[in-house]
C-alpha positions in Angstrom: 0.0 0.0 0.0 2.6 2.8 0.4 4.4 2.1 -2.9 1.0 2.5 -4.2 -0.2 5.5 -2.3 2.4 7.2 -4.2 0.8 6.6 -7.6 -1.5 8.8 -8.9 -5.0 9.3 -7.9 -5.5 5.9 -6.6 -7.8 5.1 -3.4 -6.2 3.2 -1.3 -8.7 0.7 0.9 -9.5 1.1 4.2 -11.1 -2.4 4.5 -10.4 -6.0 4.5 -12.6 -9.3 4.6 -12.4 -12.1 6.1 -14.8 -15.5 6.8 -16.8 -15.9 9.5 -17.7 -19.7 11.3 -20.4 -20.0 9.0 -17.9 -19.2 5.6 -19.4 -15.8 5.3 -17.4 -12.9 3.7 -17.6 -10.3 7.1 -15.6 -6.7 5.6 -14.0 -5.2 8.3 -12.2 -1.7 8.9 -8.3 -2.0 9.0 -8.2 -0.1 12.0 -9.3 -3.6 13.9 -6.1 -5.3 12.3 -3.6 -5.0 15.1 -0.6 -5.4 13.0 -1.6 -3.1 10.3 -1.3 -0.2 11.4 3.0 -1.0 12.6 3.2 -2.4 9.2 2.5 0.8 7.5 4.9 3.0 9.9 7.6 0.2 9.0 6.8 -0.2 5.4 6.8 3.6 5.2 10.4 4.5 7.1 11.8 1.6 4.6 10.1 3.2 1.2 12.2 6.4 2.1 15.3 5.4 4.0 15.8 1.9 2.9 16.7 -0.6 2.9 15.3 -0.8 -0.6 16.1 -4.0 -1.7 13.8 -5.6 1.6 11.1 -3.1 0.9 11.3 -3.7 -2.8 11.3 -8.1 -2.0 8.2 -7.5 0.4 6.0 -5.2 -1.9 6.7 -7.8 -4.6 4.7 -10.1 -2.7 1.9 -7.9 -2.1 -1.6 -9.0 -3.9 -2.5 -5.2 -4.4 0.5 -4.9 -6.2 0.2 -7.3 -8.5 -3.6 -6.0 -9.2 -2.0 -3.0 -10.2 0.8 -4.0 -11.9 -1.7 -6.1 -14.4 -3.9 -3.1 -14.7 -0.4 -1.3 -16.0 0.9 -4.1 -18.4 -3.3 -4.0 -19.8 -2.5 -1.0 -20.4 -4.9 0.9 -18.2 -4.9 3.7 -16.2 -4.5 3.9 -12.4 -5.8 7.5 -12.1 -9.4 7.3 -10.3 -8.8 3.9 -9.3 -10.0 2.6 -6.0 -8.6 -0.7 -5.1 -11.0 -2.8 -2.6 -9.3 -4.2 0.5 -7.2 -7.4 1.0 -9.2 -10.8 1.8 -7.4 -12.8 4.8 -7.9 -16.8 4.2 -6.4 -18.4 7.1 -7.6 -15.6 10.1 -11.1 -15.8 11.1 -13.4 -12.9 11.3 -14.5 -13.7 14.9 -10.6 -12.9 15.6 -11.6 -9.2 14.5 -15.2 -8.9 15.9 -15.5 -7.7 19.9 -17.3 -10.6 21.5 -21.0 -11.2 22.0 -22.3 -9.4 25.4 -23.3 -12.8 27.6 -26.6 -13.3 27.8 -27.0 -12.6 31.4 -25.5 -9.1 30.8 -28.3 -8.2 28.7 -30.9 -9.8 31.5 -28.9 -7.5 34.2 -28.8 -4.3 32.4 
């Protein structure tokens, strides 16, 4: 995401997904993602003072990137594009959701 926030004019997401118990898609706000947030400081502080070749081997890896690297070599344009969020496979959405109030809290209220 920051090699791509400095491309023009493209919208960045500020969601993810990922599967509930039941194998629902549940789209969540990356502000829940606990590691997210480090990543970006860390991913940020290495785009401008390297090391370069470790940023450059991690964003190669990055499924964003590659969406917008196939958009390029289409030959389509990145300006107005909004790119949707990342899908996690292997983390649960429950990990993400606060958990349900007990039923006896709602009868004590």
């Amino acid at each position: 995401m920051v090699l791509i926030s400095h491309m023009d004019q493209v919208t960045l997401p500020t969601t993810f997904s990922a599967k509930n118990k039941r194998g629902d898609w549940i789209e969540l706000d990356l502000s829940v993602e606990p590691i997210f947030h480090s990543a970006i400081r860390l991913a940020t502080h290495m785009f401008h003072n390297g090391p370069q070749s470790t940023f450059s081997n991690i964003a190669g890896r990055s499924a964003l990137l590659g969406a917008v690297n196939r958009a390029l070599n289409e030959g389509r344009s990145l300006k107005g594009a909004t790119l949707s969020g990342p899908a996690l496979i292997s983390i649960p959405a429950e990990t993400y959701l606060p958990p349900a109030p007990s039923i006896w809290r709602k009868l004590f209220r």
